[in-house]
C-alpha positions in Angstrom: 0.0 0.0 0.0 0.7 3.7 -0.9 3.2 5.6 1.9 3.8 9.4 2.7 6.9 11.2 3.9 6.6 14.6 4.6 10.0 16.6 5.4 9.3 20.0 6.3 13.7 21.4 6.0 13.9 24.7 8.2 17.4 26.6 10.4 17.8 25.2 13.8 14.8 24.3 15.6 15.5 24.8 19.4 15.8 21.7 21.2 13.2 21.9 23.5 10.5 22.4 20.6 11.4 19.1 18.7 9.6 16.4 20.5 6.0 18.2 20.9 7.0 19.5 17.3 7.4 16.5 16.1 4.3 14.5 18.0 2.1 18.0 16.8 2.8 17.3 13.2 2.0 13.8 13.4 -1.4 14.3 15.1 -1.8 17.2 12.9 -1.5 15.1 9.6 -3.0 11.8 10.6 -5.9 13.5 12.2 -6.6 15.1 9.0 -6.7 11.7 7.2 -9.1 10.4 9.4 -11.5 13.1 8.8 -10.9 13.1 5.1 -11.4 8.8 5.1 -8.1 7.7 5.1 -7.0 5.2 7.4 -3.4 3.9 7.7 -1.6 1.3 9.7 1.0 3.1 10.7 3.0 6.8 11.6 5.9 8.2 12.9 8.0 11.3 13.4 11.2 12.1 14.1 13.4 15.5 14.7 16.3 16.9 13.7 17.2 20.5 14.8 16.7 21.2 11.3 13.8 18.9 10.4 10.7 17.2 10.9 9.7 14.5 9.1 6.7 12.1 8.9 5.9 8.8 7.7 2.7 7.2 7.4 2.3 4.2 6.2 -0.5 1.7 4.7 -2.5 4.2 3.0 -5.0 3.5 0.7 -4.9 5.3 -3.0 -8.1 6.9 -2.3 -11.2 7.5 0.0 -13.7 4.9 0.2 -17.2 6.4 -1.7 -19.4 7.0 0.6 -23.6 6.2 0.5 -25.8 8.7 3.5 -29.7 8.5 3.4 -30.6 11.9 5.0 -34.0 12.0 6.7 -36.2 15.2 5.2 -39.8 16.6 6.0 -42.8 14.7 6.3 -44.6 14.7 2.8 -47.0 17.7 2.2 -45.1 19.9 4.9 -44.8 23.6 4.2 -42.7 24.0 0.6 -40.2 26.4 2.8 -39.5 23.2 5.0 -38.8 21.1 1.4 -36.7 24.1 -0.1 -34.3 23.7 2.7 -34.3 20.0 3.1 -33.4 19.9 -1.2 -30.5 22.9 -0.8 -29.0 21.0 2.2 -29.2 17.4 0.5 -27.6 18.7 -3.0 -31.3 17.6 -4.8 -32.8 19.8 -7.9 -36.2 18.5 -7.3 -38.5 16.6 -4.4 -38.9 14.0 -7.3 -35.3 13.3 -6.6 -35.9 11.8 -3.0 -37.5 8.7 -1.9 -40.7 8.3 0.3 -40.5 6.3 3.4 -43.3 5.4 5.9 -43.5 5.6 9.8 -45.9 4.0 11.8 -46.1 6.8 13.9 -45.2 10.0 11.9 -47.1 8.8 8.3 -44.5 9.2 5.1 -41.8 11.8 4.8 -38.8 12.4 2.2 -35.4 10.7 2.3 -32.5 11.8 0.2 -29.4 9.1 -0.8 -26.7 11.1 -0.9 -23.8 9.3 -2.3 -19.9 10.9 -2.6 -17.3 8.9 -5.0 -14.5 8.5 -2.8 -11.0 11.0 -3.7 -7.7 10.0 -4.5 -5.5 10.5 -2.0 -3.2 12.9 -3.5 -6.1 14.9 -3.6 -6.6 14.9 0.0 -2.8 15.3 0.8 -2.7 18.4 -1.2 -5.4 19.6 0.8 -4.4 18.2 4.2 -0.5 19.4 4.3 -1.1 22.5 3.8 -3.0 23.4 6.3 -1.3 21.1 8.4 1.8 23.5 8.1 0.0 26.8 8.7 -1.6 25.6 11.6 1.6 24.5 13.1 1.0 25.1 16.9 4.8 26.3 17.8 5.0 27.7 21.6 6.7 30.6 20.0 7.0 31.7 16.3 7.0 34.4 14.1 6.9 35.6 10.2 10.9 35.7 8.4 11.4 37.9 5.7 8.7 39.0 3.4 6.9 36.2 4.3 3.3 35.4 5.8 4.1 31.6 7.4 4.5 32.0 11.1 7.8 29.3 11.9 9.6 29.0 14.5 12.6 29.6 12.0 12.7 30.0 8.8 11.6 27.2 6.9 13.9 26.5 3.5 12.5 23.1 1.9 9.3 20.9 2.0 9.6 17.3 0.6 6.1 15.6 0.3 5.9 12.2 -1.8 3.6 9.4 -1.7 3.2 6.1 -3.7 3.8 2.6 -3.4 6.7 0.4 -2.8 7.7 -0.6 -5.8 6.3 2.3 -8.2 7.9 5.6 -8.5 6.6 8.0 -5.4 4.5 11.5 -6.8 5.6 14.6 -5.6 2.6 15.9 -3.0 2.2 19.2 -5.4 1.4 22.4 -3.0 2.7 25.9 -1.8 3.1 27.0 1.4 4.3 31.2 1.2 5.5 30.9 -1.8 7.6 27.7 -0.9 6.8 24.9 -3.3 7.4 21.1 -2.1 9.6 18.9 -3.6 11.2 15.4 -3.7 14.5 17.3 -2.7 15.9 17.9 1.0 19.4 18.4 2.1 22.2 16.8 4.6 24.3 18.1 7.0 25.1 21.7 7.3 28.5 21.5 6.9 29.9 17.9 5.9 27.1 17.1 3.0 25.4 20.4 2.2 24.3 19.3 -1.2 20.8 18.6 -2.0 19.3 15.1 -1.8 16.6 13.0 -3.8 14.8 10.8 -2.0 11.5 9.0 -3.0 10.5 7.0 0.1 11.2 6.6 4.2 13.3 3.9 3.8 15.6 5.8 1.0 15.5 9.2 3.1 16.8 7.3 6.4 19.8 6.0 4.1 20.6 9.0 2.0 20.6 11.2 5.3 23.1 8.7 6.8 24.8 9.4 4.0 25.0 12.8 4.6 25.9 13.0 8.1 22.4 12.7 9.6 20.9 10.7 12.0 16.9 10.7 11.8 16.1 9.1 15.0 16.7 11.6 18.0 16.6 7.9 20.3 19.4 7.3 18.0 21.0 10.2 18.7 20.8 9.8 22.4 21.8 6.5 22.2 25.4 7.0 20.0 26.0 10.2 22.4 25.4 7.2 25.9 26.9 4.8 24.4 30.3 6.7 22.6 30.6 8.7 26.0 30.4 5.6 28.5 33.3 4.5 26.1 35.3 7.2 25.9 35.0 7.8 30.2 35.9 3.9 30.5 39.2 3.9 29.0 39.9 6.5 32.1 38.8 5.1 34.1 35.9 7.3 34.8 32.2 7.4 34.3 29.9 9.8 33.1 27.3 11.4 35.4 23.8 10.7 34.2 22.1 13.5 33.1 18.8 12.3 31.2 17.5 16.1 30.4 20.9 16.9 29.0 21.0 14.2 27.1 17.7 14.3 25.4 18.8 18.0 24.5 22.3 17.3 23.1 20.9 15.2 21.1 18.2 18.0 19.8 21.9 20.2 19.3 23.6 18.1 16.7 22.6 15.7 13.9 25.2 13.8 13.7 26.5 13.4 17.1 30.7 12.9 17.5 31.5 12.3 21.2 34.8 14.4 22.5 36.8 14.7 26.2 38.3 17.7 27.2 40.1 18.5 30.7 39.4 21.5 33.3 42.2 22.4 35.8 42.5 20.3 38.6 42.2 23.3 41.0 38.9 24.0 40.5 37.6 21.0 42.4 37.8 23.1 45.5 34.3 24.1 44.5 31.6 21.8 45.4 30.8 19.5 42.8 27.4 20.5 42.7 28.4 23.9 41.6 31.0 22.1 38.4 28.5 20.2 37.4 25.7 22.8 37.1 28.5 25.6 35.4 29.2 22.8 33.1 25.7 21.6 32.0 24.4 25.6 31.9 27.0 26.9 29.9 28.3 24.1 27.7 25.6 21.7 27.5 28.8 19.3 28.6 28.6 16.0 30.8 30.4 15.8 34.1 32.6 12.6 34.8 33.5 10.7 38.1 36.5 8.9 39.1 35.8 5.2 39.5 38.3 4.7 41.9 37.6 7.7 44.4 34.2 8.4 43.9 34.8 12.4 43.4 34.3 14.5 40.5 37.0 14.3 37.8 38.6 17.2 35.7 37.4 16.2 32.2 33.9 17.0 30.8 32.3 15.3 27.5 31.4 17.5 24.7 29.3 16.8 21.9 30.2 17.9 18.5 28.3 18.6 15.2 30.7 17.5 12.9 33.9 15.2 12.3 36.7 17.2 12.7 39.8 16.7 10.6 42.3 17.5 14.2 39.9 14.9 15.8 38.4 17.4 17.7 41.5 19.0 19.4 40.3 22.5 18.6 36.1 22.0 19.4 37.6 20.7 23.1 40.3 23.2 23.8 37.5 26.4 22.9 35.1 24.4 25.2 38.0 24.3 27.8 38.3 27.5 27.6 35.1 29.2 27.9 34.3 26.3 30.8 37.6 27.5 32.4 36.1 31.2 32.4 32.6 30.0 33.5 34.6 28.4 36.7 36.2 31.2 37.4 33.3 33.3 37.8 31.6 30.6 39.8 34.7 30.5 42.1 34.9 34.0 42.4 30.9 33.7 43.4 31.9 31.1 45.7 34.7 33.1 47.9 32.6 36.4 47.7 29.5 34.1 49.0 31.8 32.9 52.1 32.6 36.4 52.8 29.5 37.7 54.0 27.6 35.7 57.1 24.2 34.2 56.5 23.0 35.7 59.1 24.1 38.9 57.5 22.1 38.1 54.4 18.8 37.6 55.9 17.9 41.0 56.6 18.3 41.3 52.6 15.6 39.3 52.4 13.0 42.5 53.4 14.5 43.6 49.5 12.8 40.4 48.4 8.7 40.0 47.8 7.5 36.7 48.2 4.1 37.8 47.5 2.6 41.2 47.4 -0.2 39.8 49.8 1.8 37.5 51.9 4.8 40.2 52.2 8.6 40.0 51.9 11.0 36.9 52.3 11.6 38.3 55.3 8.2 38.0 56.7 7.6 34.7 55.4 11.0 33.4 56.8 10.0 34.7 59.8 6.5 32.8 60.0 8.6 29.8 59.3 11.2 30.1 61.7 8.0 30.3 64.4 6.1 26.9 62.7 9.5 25.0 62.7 9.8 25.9 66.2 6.1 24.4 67.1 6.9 21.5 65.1 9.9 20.5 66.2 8.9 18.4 69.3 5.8 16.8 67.3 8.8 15.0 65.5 11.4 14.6 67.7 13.6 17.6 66.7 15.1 20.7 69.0 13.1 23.7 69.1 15.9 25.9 69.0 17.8 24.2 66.2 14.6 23.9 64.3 14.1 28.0 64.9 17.7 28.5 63.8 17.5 26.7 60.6 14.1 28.1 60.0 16.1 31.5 60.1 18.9 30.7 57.7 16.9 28.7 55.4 16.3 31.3 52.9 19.2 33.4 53.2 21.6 32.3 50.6 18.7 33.6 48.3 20.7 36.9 48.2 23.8 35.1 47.4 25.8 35.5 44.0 26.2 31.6 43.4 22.0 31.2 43.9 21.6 34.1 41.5 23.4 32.7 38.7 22.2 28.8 39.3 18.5 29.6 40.9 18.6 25.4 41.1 21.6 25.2 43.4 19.6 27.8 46.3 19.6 25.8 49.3 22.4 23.6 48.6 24.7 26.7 48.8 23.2 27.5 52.1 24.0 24.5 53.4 27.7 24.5 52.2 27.8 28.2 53.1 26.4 27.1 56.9 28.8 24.5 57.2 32.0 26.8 56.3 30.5 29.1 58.7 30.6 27.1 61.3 26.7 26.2 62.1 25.9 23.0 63.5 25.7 20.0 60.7 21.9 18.6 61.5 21.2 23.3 60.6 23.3 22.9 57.3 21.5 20.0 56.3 17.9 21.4 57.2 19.2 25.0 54.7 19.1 22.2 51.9 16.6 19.8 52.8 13.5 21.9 53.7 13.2 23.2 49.7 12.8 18.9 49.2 11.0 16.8 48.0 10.4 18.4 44.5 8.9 16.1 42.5 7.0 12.4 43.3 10.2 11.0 42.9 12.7 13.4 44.8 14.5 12.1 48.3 12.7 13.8 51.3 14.0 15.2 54.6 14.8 12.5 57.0 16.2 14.1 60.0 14.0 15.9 62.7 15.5 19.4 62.4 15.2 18.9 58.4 11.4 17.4 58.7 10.3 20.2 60.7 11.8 23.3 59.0 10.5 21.5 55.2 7.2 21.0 56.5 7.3 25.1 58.0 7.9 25.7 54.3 5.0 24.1 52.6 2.6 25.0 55.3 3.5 28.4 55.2 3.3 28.0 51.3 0.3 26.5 51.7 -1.8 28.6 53.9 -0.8 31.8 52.8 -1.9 31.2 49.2 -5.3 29.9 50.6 -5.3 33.0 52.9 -5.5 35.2 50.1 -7.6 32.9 47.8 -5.1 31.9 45.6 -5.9 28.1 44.9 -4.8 26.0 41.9 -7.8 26.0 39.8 -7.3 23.1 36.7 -4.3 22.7 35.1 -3.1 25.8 36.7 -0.7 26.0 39.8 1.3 28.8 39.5 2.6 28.7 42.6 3.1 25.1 42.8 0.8 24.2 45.8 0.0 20.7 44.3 3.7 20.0 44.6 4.0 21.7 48.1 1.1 19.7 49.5 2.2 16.4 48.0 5.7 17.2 49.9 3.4 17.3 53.0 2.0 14.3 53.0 5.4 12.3 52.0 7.3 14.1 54.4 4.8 12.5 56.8 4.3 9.5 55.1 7.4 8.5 54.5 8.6 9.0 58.2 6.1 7.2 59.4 4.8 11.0 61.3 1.7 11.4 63.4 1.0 14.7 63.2 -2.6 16.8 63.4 -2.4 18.9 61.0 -5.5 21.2 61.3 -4.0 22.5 64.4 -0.9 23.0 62.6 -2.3 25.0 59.9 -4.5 27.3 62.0 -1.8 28.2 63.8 0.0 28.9 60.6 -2.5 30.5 59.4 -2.4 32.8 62.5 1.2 33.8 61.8 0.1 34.9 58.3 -2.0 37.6 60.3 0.7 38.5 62.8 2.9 39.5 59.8 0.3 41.7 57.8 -0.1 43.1 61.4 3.6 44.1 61.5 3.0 45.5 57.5 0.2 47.8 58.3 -1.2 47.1 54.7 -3.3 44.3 53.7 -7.1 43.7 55.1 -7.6 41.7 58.3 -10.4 39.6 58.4 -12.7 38.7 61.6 -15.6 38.0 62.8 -18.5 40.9 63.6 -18.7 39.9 67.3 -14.9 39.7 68.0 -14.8 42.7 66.1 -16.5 44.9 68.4 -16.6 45.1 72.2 -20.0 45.9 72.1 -23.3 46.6 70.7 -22.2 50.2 70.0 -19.6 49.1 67.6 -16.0 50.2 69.6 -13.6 48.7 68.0 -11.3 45.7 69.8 -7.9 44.6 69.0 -7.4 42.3 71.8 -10.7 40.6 70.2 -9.9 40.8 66.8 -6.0 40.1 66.4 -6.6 36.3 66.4 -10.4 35.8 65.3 -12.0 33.9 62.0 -11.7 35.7 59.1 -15.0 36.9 57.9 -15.0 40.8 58.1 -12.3 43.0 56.4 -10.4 45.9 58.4 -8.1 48.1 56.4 -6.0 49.8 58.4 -5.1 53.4 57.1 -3.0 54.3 59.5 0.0 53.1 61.2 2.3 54.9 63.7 2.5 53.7 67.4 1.5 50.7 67.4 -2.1 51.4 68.8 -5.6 50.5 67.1 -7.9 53.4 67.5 -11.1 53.3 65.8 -10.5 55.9 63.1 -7.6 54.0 62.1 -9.7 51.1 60.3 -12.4 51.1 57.3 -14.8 48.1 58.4 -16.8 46.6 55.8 -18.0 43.2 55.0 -15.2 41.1 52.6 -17.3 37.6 51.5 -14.0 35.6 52.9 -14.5 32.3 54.5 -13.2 32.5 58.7 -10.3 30.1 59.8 -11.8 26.7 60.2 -13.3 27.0 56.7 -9.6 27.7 55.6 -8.2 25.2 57.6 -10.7 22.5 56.2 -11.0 23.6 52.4 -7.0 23.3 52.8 -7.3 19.6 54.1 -9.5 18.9 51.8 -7.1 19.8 49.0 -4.5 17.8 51.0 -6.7 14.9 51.3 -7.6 14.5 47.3 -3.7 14.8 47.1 -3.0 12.2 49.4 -5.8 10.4 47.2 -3.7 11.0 44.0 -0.3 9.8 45.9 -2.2 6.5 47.0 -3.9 5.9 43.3 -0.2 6.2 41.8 1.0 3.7 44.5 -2.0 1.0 43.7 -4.5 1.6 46.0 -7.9 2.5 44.7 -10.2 5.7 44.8 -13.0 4.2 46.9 -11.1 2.5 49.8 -9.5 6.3 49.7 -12.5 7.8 50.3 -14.0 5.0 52.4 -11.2 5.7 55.4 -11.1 10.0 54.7 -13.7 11.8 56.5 -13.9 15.6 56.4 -12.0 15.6 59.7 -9.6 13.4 59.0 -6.0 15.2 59.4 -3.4 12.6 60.2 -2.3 11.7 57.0 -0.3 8.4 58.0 -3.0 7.0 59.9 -5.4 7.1 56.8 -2.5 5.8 54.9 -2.3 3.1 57.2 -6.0 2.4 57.2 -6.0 1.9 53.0 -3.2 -0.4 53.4 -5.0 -2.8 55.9 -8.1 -2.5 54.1 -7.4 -3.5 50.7 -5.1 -6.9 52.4 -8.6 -7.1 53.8 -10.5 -7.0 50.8 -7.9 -9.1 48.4 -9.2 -11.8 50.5 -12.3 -14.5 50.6 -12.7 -13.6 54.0 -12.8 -9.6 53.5 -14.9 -10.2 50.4 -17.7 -12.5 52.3 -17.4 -9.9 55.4 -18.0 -6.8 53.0 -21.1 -8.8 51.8 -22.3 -9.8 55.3 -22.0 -6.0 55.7 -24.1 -4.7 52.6 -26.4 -7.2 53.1 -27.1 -5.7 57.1 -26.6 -1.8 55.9 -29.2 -2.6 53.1 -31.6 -3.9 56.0 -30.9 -1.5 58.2 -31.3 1.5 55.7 -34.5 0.2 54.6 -36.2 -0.6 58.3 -34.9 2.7 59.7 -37.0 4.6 56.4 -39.7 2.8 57.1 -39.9 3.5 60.7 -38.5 7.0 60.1 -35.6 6.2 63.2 -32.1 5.4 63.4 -31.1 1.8 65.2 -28.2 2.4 67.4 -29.6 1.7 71.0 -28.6 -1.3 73.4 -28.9 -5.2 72.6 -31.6 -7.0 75.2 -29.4 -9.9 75.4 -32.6 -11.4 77.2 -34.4 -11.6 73.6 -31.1 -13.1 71.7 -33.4 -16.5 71.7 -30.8 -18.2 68.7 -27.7 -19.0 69.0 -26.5 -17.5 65.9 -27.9 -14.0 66.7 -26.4 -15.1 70.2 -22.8 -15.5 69.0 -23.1 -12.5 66.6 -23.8 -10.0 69.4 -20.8 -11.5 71.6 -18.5 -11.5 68.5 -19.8 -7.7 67.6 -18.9 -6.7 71.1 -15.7 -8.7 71.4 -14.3 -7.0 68.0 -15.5 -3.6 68.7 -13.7 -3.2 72.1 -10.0 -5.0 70.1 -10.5 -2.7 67.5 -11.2 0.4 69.7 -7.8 -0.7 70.9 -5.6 -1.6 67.9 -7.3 1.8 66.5 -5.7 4.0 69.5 -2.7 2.4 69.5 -2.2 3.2 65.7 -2.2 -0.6 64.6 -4.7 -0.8 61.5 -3.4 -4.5 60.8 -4.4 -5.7 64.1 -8.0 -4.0 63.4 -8.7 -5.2 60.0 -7.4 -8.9 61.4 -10.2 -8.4 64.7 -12.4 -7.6 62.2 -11.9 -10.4 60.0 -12.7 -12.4 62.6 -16.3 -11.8 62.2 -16.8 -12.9 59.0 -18.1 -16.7 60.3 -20.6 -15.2 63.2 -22.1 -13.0 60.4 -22.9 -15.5 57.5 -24.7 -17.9 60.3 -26.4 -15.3 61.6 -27.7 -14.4 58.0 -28.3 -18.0 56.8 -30.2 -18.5 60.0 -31.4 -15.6 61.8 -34.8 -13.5 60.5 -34.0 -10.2 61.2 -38.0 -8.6 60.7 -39.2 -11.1 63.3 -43.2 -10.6 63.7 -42.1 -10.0 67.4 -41.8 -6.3 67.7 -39.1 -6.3 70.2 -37.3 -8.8 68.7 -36.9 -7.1 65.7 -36.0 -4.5 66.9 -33.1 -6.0 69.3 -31.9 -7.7 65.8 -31.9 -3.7 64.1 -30.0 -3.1 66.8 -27.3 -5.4 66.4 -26.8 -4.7 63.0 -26.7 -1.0 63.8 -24.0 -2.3 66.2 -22.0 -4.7 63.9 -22.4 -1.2 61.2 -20.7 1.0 63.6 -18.1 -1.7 64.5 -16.7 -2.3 61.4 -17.1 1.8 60.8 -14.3 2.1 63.4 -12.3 1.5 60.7 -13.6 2.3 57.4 -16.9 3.6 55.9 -17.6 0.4 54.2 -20.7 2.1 52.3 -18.6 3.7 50.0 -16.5 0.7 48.7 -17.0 -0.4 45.5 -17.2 -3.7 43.8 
């Protein structure tokens, strides 16, 4: 069957476009031949930074004809109604259509439209085009004279289509005054000349001819492979670097792998710094000696082109400007080390964190207090906690952080540790930005936990102070990140913490510090407000209450409140607990998320999170123990035993219009099976009680396991509605009582399946 290749032969496409650009312009194209008819078994795309190209393969030579009966007005309807059925149907005359009766709706009109399929050159010619005009670049613009918005210039568009063994036809078209071709080009500078290809299979083989390589996987996996080699026969390896590698290989098209050196003396810096110089500036690789484990002086480079020196010259001008870059970051380094942290955090009041939420400063300084209330919920010092709290930000204002915004953090920690502050405060300077990602190591040691946990709280309920929640696909400020870093922190360390106490408290600092800034609205509620009915105004009342009303203060000079100071008006803000709990909410559909991506399903999620719940390990316990439960016959036949008495109980208490949750008569338990249920029910419910305080989820789901045999005999024997009145209503009431039992644990209602 017939294939297409589509080239489209432009300058250098940045690196970071090519892989959207190159999945855009297959969706783009193949999406168009589905509308038009086509199908196809196969595509691809592939990039080059100065090309993409398509193939698709298994096309048929033209559109299938196509037969559509379209339904018109009912015969002898108004001749407007038959006007418009004939102009939308293509027909000259009613006579034209066919007559079809309905039962129901008597005879009406019905038009056979049918469409003789197109070739599909036809359609390409059509489809490419606009394919290419549409191009949906992030950023783009028009070159020359020219109307065609590229994201550089484009030079050459190949488009040819045919079968395997016949000659391929050209794709005729124009696209601003650029006409396709059969003919594309090689590389820049070692096979310039221009190339005529016919198929895929031919273009992959002339490019490799002329010093291109198609496939960007390819690519990367010459530059892994040549570099590995190259590092080996030092006795060194190379630093993985994924990202860099992926856009190398979007830098050259035919990859040549060099080595070059870097004084020795310049390992004084930390590594960390090297290796981010090196990548920045020189898109180069870092090494490491096998033997020592430390960074090495040498750096891979990859080239465009096969030089006839073997590269001497491409890796001594790399050496070079890498030598410069060093010495800037060195000079950076020593100027850093100069200057205290402690003298850099009063710099922070330069810095805005948030227009609403204040300076660095401010914020740093609602962390430091946090870190110092969470410290002995985790087992850290208060005062080491408040220290690092109060250092954590300040190597923002540092000359190393402002050239490598990804090193801030790090260089607080190695600037601590030269500095002379304790090791468990460096590490916390670091740690507390982590983790970054659902992947990224997170803070292990108490000071660490504490101050990293400050940082996202703060993060967190300052943004839904002001009303700035991710909405969508939008996060600007990264809260879905920050409250993910929450819950692993506490997760992963195995952390029993409450959090809404945590937050309102935070959320009371947040106050404190747009008390201190004079400027931004308070908000309260009317009776703390006021001290009375008259309306004086109270600070003492007001300085910690719920938001709900808005006080703008005007005026701010001693340090006293008078009433003229403020504007009062009403501000439609929700107070703190509504904060607090919208926040846990949003932490507890993250948690959700976290728990999905680990295995565990939605419903036993949301059967073990109530609105309340704010220990985030303990639920995460809780959906662990319950689906071991449920993976079982035992958990299974228990669920069962548990719809089957919810749906009973649900239905009775409608009926009677009550809820059954009073005491069992053990006087009427007149069967043994109801008998051995109740003493089972009461047995379980005081062991789980237990295991429940004492944190051990496994030990309740295994108590309640255990009930599993008392419930099926008391359902395969037992009639719940007994004609006896008081019977029945003793057996409502154990039900109610084996509901709330196994409710200790989870709300089984809302487990699926």
């Amino acid at each position: 069957m017939p294939e297409l290749l589509l080239e489209l032969f432009s300058e250098e496409i940045p690196a970071r476009f090519q892989k959207k650009a190159s999945d855009d312009l297959k969706k783009l194209v193949t999406d168009a031949l589905v509308d038009n008819g086509l199908s196809y078994e196969s595509a691809a795309s592939f990039a080059t930074p100065r090309r993409l190209a398509l193939t698709v393969t298994g096309l048929p030579a033209a559109s299938p004809d196509t037969r559509e009966e379209k339904k018109g007005p009912r015969v002898g309807a108004p001749q407007q109604a038959i006007d418009g059925f004939l102009r939308g149907a293509g027909l000259s005359s009613i006579d034209e259509a066919r007559i079809e009766a309905d039962p129901k709706k008597g005879e009406f009109y019905v038009a056979i439209i049918e469409k003789p399929g197109r070739p599909a050159t036809d359609i390409l010619k059509s489809i490419l085009p606009q394919a290419i005009t549409s191009f949906p670049w992030p950023k783009s613009q028009r070159w020359g004279d020219g109307s065609l918005n590229w994201v550089r210039p484009l030079r050459a568009i190949t488009a040819t289509f045919g079968t395997e063994n016949d000659e391929p036809e050209v794709i005729g078209f124009e696209v601003d005054g650029l006409a396709s071709g059969n003919t594309t080009f090689g590389h820049r500078f070692m096979s310039p000349d221009a190339i005529r290809v016919r198929r895929f299979d031919d273009y992959v083989q002339a490019l490799a001819k002329a010093r291109v390589v198609l496939d960007p996987l390819r690519r990367q996996q010459i530059i892994k492979t040549d570099a590995e080699h190259l590092a080996f026969a030092r006795g060194l390896s190379v630093i993985a670097d994924q990202g860099l590698l992926e856009e190398v290989a979007g830098l050259v098209e035919f990859p040549v792998v060099l080595m070059g050196e870097f004084d020795p003396d310049f390992l004084n810096l930390p590594e960390e710094v090297i290796i981010a110089t090196i990548r920045a500036n020189q898109k180069c690789f870092c090494l490491r000696d096998n033997v020592t484990g430390r960074l090495a002086p040498n750096f891979i480079i990859t080239a465009n082109i096969e030089a006839e020196d073997g590269g001497a010259v491409i890796t001594a001008g790399n050496a070079k400007v890498i030598r410069a870059r060093l010495s800037d970051a060195l000079f950076f380094y020593r100027t850093d080390l100069a200057t205290k942290l402690e003298a850099r955090v009063d710099k922070l009041r330069e810095s805005v964190f948030h227009a609403r939420l204040g300076s660095q400063y401010e914020r740093v300084a609602r962390i430091e207090k946090l870190a110092a209330e969470i410290a002995p919920l985790v087992g850290a010092d208060p005062a080491d906690a408040s220290r690092a709290a109060h250092l954590c930000k300040a190597d923002l204002s540092a000359g190393m952080v402002g050239e490598f915004p990804e090193l801030q953090g790090l260089m607080g920690r190695y600037y601590a540790s030269a500095q002379g502050e304790k090791p468990e405060i460096a590490e916390a300077i670091e740690m507390h930005y982590k983790p970054l990602g659902p992947s990224d190591a997170v803070p292990t040691s108490p000071v660490s936990i504490a101050v990293a946990l400050a940082d996202k709280l703060d993060t967190l309920t300052g943004f839904w102070s002001i009303d700035e929640k991710p909405t969508g696909s939008r996060d600007p400020y990264a809260l879905r990140r920050a409250a993910l870093g929450v819950i692993r922190i506490i997760v992963d360390n195995e952390l029993t913490l409450l959090l809404s106490s945590i937050m309102q408290d935070s959320v009371k600092s947040v106050f404190e510090t747009w008390d201190q800034q004079n400027r931004v609205f308070y908000y309260f509620s009317e009776d703390e407000l006021f001290e009375n009915a008259e309306g004086s105004f109270s600070w003492d009342r007001a300085k910690y209450a719920p938001p709900y009303f808005g006080v703008l203060k005007e005026n701010y000079e001693s340090g006293d409140f008078p009433d003229e100071a403020f504007a009062v008006k009403p501000v439609p803000i929700p107070p703190f607990e509504n904060t607090v709990r919208q926040l846990l909410a949003f932490l507890h559909d993250r948690l959700k998320v976290m728990l999905r991506d680990q295995g565990a399903r939605f419903d036993l999620v949301d059967a073990v999170i109530s609105e309340g719940s704010d220990d985030v390990l303990e639920i995460a316990r809780r959906v662990n123990a319950l689906s071991e439960l449920l993976g079982t016959e035992s958990g299974q036949s228990l669920l069962a035993g548990y719809r089957r008495g919810a749906n009973i109980l649900a239905a009775e208490e409608k009926k009677d219009k009550t809820t059954y949750s009073g005491r069992i008569d053990s006087k009427l338990l007149a069967l043994d099976e109801e008998l051995s249920l109740a003493e089972a029910v009461a047995e379980t419910s005081s062991n789980v009680s237990t295991h429940v305080s004492d944190n051990d989820y496994a030990g309740a789901i295994a108590a309640l396991a255990r009930l599993r045999a008392p419930v099926d005999a008391f359902f395969d024997k037992v009639l719940v509605n007994d004609p006896d009145p008081d019977t029945r209503t003793n057996r409502l009431n154990l039900l109610a009582h084996l509901r709330d039992t196994m409710h200790l644990v989870a709300d089984f209602s809302k487990v699926e399946g």
